[in-house]
PAZAPA-4460 file (N, C-alpha, C; in steps of 0.05 Angstrom, whole numbers, plus 32768, in hexadecimal, padded with zeros to 4 digits):
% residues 291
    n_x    n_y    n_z   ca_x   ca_y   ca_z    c_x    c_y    c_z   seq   type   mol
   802F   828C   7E3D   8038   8287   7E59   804E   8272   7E59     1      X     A
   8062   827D   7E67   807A   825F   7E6D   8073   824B   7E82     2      X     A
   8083   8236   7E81   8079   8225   7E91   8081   822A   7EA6     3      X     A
   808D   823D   7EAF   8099   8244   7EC8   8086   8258   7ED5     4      X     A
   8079   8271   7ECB   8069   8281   7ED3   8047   826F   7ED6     5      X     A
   8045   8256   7EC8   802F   8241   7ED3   8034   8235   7EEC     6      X     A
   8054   822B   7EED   8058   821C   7F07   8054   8231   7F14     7      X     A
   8059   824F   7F1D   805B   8256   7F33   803F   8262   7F3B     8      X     A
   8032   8264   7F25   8013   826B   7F27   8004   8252   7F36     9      X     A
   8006   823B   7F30   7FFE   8227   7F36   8006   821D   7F59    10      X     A
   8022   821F   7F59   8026   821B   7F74   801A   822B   7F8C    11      X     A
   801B   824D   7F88   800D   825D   7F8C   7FEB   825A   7F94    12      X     A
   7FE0   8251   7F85   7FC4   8244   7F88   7FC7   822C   7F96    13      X     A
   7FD0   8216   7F94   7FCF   8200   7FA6   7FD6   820F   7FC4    14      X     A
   7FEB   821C   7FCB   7FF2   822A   7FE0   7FE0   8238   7FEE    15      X     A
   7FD4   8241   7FE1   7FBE   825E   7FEA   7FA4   8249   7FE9    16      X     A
   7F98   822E   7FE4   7F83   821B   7FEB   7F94   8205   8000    17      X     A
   7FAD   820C   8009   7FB5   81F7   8026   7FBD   81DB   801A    18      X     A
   7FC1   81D7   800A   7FC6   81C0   7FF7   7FE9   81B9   8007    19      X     A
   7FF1   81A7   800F   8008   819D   8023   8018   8196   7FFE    20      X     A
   8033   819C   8007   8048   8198   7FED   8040   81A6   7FD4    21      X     A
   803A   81C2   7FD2   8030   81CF   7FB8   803E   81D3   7FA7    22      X     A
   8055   81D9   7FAA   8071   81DD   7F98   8069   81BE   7F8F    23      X     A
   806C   81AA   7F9C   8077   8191   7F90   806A   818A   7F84    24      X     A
   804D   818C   7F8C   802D   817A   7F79   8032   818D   7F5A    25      X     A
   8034   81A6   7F61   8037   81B7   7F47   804F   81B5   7F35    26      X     A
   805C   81AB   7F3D   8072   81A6   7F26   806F   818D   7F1A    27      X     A
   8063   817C   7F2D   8054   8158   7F26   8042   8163   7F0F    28      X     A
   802C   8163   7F1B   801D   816F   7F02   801D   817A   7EE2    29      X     A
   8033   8191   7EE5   8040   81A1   7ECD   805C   818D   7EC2    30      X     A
   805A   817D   7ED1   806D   8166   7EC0   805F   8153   7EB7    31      X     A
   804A   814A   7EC7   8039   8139   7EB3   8027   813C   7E9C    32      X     A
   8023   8164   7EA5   8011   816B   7E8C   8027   8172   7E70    33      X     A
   8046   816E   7E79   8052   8170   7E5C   805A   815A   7E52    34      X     A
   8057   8141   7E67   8068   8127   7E5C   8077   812B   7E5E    35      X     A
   8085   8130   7E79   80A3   813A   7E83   80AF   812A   7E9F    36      X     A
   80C1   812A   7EA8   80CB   8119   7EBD   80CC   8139   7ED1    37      X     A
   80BC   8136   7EE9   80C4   8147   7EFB   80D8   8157   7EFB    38      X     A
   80EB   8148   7EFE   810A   8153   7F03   8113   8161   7EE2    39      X     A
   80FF   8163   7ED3   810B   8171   7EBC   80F8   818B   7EB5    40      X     A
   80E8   8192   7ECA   80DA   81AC   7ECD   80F4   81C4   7ECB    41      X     A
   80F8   81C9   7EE1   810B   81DF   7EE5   8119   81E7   7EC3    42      X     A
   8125   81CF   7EB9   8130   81D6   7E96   811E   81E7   7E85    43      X     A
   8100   81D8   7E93   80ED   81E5   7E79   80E4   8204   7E83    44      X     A
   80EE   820F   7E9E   80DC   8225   7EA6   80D8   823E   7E91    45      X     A
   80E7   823C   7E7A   80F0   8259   7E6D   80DC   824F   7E58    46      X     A
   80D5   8239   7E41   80CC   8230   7E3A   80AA   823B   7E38    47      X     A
   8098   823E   7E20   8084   8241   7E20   806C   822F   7E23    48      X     A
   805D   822A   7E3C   8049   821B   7E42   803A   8217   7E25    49      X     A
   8039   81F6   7E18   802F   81F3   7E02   800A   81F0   7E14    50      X     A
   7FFD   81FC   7DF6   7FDE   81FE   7E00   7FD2   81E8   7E09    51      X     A
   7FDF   81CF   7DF5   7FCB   81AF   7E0B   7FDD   81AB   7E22    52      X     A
   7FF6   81B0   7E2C   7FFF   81AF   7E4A   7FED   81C5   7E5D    53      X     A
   7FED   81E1   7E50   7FDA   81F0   7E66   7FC3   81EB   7E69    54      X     A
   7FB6   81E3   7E55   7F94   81D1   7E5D   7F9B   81C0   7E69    55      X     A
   7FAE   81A5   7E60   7FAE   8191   7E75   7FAF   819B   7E97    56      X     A
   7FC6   81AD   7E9C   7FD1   81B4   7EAF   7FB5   81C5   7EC8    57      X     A
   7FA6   81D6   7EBC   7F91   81E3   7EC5   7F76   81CF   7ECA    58      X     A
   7F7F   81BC   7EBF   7F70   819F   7EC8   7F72   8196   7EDE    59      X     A
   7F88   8189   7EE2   7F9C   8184   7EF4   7F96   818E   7F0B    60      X     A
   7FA4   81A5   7F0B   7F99   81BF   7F1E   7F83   81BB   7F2D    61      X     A
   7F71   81BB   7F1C   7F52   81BD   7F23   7F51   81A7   7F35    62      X     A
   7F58   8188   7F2C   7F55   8177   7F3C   7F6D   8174   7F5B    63      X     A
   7F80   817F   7F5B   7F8E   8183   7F69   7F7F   8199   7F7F    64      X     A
   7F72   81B0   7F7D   7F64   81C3   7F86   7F53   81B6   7F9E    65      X     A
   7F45   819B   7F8A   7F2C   818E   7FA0   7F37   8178   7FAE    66      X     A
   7F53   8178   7FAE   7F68   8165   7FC7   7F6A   814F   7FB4    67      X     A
   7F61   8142   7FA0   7F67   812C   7F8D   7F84   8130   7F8F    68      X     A
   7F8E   8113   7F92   7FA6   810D   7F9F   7FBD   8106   7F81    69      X     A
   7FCC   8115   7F81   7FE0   810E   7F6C   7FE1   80FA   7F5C    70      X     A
   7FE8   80EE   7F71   7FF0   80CB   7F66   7FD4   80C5   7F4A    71      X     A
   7FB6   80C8   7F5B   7F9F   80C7   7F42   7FA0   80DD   7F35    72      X     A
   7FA9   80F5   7F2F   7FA1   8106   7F1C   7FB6   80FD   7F07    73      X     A
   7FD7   80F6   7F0C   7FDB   80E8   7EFA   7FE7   80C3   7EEB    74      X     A
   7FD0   80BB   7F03   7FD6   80A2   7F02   7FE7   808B   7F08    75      X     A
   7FFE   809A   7F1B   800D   8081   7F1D   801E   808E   7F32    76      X     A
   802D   807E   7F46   803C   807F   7F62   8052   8075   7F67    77      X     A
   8066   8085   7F64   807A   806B   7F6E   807F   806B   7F85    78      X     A
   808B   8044   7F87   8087   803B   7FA0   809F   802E   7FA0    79      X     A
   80B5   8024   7FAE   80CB   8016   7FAB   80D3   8013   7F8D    80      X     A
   80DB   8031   7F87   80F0   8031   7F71   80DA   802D   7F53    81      X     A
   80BD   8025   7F55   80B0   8019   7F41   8098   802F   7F41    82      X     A
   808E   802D   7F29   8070   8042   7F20   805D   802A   7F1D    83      X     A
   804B   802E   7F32   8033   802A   7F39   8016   8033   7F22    84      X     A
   8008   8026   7F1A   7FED   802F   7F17   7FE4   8035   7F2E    85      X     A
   7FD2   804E   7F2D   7FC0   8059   7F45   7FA6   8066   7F46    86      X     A
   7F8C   8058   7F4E   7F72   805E   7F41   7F63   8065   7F5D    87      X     A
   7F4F   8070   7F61   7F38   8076   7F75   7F35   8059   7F82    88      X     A
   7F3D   8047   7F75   7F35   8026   7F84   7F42   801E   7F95    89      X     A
   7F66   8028   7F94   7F7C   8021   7F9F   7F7C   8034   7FB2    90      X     A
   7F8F   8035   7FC8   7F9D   8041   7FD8   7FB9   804D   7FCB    91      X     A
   7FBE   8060   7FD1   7FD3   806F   7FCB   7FEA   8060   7FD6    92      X     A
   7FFC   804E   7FCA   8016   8046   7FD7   8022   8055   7FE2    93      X     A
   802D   8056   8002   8036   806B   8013   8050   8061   800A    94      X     A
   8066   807C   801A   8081   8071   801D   8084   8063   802F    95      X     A
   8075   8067   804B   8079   8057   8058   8070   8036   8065    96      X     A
   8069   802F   8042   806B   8013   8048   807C   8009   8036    97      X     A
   808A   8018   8030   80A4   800D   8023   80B8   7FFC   8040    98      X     A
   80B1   800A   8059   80B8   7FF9   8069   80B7   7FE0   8075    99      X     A
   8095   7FD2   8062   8094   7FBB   8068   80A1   7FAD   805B   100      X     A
   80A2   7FBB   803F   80B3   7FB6   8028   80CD   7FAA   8030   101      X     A
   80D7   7FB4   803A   80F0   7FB5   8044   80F5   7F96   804D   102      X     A
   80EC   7F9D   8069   80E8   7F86   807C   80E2   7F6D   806E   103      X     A
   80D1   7F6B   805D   80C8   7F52   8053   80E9   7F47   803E   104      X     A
   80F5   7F54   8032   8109   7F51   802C   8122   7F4C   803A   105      X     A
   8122   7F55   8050   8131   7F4F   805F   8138   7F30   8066   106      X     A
   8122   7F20   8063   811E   7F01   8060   8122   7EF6   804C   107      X     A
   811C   7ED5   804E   8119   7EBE   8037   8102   7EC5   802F   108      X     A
   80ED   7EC3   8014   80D3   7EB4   8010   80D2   7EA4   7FFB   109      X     A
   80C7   7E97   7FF4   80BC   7E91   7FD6   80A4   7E8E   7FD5   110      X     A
   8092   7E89   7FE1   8077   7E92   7FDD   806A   7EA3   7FEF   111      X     A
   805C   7EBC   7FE7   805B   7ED6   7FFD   8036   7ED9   7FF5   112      X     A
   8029   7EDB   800A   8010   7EE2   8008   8007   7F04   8014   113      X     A
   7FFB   7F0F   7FFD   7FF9   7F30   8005   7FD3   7F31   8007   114      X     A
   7FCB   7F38   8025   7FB7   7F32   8028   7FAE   7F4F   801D   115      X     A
   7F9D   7F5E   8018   7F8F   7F77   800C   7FA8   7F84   7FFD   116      X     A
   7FA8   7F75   7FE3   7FBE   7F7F   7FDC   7FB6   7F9F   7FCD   117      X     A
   7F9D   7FA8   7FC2   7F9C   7FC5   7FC4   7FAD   7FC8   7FA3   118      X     A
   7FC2   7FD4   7FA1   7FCB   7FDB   7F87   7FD8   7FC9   7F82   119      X     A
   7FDF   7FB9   7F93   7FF7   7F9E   7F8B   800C   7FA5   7F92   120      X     A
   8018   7FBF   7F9D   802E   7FCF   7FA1   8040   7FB8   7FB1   121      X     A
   8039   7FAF   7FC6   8049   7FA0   7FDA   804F   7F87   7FCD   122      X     A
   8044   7F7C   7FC7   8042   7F58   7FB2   804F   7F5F   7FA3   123      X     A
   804A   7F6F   7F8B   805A   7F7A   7F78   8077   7F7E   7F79   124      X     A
   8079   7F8B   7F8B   8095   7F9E   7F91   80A8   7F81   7FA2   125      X     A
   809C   7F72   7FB2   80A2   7F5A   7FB8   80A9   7F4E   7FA3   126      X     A
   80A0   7F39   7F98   80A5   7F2C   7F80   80B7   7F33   7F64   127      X     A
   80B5   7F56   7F62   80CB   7F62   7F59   80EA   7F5A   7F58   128      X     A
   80EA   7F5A   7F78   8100   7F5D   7F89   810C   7F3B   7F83   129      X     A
   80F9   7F2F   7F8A   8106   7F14   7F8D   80F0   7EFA   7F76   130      X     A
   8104   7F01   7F61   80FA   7EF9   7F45   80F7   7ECD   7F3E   131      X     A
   80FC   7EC9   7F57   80F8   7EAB   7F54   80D7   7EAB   7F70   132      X     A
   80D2   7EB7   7F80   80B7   7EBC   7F8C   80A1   7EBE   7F75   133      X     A
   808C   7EB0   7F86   8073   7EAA   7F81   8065   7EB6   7F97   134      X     A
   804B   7EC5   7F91   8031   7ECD   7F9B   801A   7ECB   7F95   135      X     A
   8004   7ED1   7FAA   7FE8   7ED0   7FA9   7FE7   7EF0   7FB5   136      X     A
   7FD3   7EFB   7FA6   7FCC   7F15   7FB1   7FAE   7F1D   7FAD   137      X     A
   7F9D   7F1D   7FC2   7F88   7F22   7FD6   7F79   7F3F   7FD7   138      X     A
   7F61   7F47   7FC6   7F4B   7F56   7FD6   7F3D   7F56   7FCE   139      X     A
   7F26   7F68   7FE3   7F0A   7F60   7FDC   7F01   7F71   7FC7   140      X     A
   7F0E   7F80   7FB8   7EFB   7F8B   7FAB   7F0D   7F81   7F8B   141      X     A
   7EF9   7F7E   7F7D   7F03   7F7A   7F5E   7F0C   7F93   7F4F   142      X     A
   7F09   7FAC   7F53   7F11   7FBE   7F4B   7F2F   7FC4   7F55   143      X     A
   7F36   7FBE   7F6B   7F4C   7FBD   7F79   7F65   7FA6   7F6B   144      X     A
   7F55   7F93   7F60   7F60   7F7B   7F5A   7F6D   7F7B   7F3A   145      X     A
   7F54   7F95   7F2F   7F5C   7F97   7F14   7F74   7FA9   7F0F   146      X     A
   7F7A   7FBC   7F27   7F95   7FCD   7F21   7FAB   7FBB   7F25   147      X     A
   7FAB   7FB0   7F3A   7FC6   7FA2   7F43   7FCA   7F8C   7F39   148      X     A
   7FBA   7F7B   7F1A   7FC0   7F6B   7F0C   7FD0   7F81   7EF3   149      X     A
   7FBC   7F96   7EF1   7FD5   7FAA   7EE0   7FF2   7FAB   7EE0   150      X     A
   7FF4   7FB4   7F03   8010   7FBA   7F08   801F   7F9F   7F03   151      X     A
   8012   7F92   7F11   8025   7F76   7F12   802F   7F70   7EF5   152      X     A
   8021   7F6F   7EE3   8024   7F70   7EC2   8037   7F83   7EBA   153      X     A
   8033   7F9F   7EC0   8049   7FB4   7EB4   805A   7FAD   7EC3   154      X     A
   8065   7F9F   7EDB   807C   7F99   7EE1   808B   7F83   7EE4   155      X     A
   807F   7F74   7ED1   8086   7F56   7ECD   807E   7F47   7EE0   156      X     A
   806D   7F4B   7EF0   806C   7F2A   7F03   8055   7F22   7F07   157      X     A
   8042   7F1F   7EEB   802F   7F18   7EED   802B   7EF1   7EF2   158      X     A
   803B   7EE7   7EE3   8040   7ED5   7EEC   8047   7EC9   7F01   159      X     A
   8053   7ECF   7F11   8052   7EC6   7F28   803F   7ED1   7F36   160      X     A
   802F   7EE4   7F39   801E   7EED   7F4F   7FFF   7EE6   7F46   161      X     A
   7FEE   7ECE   7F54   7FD1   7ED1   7F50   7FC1   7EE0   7F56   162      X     A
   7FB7   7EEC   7F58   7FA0   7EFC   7F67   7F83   7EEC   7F63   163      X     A
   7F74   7EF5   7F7D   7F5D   7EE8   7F8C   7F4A   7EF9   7F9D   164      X     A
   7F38   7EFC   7F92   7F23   7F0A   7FA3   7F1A   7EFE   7FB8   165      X     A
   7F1C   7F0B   7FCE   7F1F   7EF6   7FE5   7F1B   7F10   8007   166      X     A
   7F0B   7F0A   8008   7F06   7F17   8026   7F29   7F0A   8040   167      X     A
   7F31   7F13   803C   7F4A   7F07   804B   7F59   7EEA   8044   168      X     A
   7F53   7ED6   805F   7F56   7EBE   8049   7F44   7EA8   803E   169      X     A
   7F2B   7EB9   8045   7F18   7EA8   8031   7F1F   7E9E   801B   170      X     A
   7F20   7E89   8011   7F24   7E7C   7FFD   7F3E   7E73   7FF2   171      X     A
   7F53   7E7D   8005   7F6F   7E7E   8000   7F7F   7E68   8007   172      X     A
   7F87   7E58   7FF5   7F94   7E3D   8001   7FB6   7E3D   8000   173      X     A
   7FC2   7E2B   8012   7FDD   7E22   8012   7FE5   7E36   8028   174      X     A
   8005   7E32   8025   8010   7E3E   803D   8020   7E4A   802F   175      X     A
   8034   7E62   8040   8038   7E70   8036   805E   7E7A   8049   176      X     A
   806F   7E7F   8043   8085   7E85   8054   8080   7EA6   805D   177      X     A
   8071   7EB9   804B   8075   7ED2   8056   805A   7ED5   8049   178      X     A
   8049   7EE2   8064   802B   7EFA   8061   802C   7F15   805D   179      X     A
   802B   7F1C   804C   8032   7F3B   8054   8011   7F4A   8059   180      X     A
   800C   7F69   8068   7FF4   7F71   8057   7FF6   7F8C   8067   181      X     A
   7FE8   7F9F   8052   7FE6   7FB9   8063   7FC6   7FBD   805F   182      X     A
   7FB3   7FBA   807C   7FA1   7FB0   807D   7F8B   7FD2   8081   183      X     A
   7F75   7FD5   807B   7F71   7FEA   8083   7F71   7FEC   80A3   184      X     A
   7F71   7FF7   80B1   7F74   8005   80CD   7F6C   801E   80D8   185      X     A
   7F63   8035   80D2   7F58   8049   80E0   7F40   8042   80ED   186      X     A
   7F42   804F   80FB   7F2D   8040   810E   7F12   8059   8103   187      X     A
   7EF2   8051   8105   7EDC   805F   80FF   7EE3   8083   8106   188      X     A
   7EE9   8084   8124   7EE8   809A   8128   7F02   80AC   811F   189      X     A
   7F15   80A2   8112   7F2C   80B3   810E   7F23   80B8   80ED   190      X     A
   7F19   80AB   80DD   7F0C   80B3   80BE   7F06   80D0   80B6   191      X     A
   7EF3   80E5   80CA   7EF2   80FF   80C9   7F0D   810D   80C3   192      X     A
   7F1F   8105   80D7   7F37   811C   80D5   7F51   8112   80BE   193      X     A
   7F40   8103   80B4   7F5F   8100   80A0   7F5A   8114   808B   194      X     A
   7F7C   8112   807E   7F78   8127   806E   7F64   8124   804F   195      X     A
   7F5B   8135   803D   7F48   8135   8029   7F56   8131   8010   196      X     A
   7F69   8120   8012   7F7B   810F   7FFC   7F69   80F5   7FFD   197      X     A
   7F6B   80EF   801A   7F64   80DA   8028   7F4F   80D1   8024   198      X     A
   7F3C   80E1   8032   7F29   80DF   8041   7F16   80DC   802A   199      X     A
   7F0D   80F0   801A   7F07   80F7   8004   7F00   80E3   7FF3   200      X     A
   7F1B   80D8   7FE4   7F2D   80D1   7FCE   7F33   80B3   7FC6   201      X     A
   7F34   80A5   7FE2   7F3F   8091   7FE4   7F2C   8079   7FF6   202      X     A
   7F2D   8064   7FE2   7F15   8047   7FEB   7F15   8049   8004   203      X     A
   7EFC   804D   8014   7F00   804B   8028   7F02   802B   803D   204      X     A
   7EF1   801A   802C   7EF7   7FF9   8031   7F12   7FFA   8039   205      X     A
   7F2B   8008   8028   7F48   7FFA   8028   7F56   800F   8040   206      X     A
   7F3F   8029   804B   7F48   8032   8062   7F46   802D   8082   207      X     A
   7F30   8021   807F   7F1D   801E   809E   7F0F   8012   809D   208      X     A
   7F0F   7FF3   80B3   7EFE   7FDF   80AC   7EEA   7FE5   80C5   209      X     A
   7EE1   8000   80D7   7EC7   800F   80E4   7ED6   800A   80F9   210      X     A
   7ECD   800E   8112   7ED1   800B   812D   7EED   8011   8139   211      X     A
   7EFC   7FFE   8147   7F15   800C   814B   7F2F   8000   8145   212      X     A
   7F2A   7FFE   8126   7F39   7FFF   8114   7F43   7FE2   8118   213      X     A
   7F3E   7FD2   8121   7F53   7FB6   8126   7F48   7F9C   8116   214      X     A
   7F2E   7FA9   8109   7F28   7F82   8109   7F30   7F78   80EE   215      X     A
   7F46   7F84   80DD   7F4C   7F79   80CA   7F66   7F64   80D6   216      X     A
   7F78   7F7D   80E1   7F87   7F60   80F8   7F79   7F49   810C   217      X     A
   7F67   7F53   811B   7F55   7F32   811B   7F51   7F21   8109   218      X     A
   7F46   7F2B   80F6   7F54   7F14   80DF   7F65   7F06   80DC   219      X     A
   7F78   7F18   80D4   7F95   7F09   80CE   7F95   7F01   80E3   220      X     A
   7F99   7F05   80FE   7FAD   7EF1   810F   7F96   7EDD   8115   221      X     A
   7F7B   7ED5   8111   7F69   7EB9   8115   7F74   7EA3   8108   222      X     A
   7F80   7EB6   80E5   7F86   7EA1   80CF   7F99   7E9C   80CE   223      X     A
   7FB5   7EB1   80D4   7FCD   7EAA   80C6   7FD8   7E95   80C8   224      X     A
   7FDC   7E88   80E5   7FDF   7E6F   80EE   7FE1   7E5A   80D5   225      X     A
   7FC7   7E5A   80C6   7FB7   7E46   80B2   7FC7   7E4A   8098   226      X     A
   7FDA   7E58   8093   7FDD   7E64   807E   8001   7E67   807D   227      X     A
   8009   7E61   8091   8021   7E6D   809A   8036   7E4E   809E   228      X     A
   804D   7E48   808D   805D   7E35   808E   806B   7E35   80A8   229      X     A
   806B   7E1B   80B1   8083   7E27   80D0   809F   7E33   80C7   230      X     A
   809B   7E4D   80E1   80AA   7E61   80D9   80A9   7E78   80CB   231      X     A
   8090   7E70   80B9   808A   7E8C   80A3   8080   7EA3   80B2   232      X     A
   808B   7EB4   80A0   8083   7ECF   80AA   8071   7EE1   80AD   233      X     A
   8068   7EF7   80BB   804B   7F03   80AE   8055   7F21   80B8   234      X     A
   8053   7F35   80A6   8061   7F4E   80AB   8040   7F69   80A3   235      X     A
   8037   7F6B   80B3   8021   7F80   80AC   802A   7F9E   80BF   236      X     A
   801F   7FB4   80A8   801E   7FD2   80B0   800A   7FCF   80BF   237      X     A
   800D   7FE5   80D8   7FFD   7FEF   80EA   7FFC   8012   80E9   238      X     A
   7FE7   8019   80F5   7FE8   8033   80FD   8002   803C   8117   239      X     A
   8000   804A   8117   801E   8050   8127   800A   8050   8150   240      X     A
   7FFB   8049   8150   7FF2   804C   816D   7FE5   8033   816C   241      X     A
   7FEB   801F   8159   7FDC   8004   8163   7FEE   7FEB   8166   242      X     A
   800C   7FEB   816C   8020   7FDA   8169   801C   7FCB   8181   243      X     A
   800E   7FD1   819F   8010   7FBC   81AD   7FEA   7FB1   81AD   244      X     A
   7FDF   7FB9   81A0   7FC9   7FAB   819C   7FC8   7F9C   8184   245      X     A
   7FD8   7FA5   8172   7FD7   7F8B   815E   7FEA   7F75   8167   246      X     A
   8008   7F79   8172   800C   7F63   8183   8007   7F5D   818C   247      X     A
   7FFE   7F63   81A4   7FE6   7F4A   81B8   7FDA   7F3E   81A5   248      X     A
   7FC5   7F41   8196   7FB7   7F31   8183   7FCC   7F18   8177   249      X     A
   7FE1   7F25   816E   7FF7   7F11   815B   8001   7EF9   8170   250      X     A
   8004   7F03   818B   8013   7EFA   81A0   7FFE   7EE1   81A4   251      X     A
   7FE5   7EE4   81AF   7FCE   7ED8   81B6   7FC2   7EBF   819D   252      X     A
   7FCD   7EC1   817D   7FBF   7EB6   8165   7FDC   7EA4   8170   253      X     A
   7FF1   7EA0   817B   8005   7E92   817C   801E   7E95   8172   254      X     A
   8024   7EAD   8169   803D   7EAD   814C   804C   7EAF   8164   255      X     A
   805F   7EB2   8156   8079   7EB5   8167   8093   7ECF   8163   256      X     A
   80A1   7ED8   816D   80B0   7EEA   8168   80A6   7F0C   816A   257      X     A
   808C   7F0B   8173   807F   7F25   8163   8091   7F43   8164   258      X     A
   8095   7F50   8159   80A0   7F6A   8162   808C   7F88   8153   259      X     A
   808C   7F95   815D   808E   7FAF   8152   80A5   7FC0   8144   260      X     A
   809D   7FC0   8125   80B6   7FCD   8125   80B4   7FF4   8111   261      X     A
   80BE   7FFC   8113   80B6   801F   810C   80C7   8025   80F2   262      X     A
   80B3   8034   80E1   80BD   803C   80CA   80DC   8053   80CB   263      X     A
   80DC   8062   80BB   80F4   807B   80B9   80ED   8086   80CA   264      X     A
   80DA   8093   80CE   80CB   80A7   80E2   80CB   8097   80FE   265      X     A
   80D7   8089   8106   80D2   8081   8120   80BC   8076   812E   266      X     A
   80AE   807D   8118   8083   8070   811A   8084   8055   811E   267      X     A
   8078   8048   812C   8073   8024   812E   805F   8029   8111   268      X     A
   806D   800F   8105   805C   8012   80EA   805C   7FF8   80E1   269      X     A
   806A   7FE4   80E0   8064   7FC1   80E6   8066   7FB1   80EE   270      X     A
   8050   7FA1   80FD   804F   7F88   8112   8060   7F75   80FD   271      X     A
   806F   7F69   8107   8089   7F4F   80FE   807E   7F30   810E   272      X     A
   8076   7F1E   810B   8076   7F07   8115   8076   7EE8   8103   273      X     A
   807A   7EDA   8118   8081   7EC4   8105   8076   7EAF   8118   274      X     A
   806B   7E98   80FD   8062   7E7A   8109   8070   7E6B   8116   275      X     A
   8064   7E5C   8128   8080   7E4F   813D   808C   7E35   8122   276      X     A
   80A0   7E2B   8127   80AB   7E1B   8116   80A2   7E05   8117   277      X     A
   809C   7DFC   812D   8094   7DE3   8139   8075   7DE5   8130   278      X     A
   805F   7DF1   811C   8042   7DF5   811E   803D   7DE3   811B   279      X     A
   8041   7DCF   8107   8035   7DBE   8107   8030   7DAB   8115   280      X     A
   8046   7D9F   8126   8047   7D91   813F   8035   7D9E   8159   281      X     A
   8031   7DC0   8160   8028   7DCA   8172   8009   7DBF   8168   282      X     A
   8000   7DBD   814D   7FEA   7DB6   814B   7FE4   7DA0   814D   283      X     A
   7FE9   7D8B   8146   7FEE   7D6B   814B   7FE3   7D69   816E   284      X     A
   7FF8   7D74   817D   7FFA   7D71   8193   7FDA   7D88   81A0   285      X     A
   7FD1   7D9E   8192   7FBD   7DA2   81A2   7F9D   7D90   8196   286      X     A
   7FA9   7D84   817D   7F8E   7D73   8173   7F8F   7D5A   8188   287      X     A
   7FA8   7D4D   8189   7FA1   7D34   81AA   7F98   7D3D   81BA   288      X     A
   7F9D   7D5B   81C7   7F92   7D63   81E5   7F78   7D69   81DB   289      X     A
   7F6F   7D6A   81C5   7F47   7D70   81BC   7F44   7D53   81BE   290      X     A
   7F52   7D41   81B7   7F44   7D23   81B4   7F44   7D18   81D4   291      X     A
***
């Protein structure tokens, strides 16, 4: 068999089980089952499918069949330009938090705190970017903690980034010029209808913290205040229908500036706010009005 009459057998099957992007998962796949770069499929189509690529590949398949999501069948995601480790523990780095990505660059930092940091993708890709920054990166689960010390390592910035098991900012000291975090958010009842990449596949701790979806941002905005240098920044993803309820929350914890702002797609996709400059004085001045 060539590897071309596999790809099209294969796509064919993902297609005919409703599998969303079958052409593309199937050429992912048959490039990873040859040790090949995507984009160098099409060269090999004439080429005879070697026997450990077609077992690998019918592997593959198989797990692709029961919605197992790419990124875990062959391990890794890229996310701003960089390959990711990617395990059942982590969340699948979307593209579209490359937009927080963004934004957070758009600024000064040198020390950036990534609350559920999940694969490390955002901290990582942060500290990447701006090679004299220092971080702390945050979750609760230790399995979560053990990928995104990986990444941080295969991409040099292990040193600067600590990681801390830490329910938000339990245990988390100092202040910080920029928060980032992409927090879980679906709310209990929206869990059913996601898709079975998702749903399935993926931690559900790092999806939905139960009810209606908000109280990981109650969190953040109780604490950030505590955590946040005057002026520092705090940039978190939302679901695209919760941008004026996580502001109010942001608005109400005191920050200042808040905005909504929307990914490529036009989706509201991260709350933007910032500590008043003056905090420490605003606090001074509300500790006399307690005395």
């Amino acid at each position: 068999m060539t590897v071309g009459r596999a790809l099209r057998a294969g796509t064919g099957a993902l297609r005919r089980a409703g599998v969303p992007d079958a052409a593309g998962d199937a050429r992912r796949l048959i490039a990873h089952a040859l040790q090949i770069g995507a984009d160098r499929v099409t060269l090999a189509l004439d080429d005879p499918l070697p026997d450990h690529a077609a077992e690998l590949f019918s592997i593959y398949m198989d797990d692709r069949l029961h919605r197992r999501p790419v990124s875990q069948i062959i391990g890794h995601r890229l996310f701003w330009g960089r390959s990711f480790r990617v395990t059942r523990d982590v969340l699948d780095p979307r593209p579209e938090t490359e937009t927080l990505v963004a934004l957070a660059l758009a600024g000064s930092f040198a020390r950036v705190l990534d609350l559920g940091t999940g694969s490390g993708a955002i901290a990582v890709s942060l500290l990447a970017e701006r090679p004299t920054a220092e971080g702390v990166a945050t979750d609760v689960s230790p399995a979560a903690l053990a990928v995104a010390r990986q990444n941080a390592q295969a991409l040099a910035v292990a040193d600067r980034l600590v990681f801390t098991q830490a329910d938000w900012f339990d245990g988390v000291a100092g202040r910080f010029d920029l928060i980032v975090s992409n927090p879980p958010y679906i709310a209990a009842a929206e869990m059913a209808d996601l898709q079975p990449e998702v749903r399935d596949w993926e931690p559900h701790l790092a999806l939905t913290p139960g009810g209606d979806g908000l109280d990981a941002y109650r969190r953040i905005a109780a604490g950030v205040s505590n955590h946040l240098t005057p002026g520092g920044r705090v940039l978190v993803e939302i679901g695209a229908t919760q941008g004026p309820a996580v502001a109010g929350l942001f608005r109400a914890a005191g920050l200042a500036d808040v905005a909504v702002l929307q990914d490529l797609d036009g989706r509201d996709r991260v709350i933007a706010a910032r500590a008043p400059r003056a905090l420490r004085d605003l606090r001074n001045a509300d500790a006399k009005t307690a005395d």
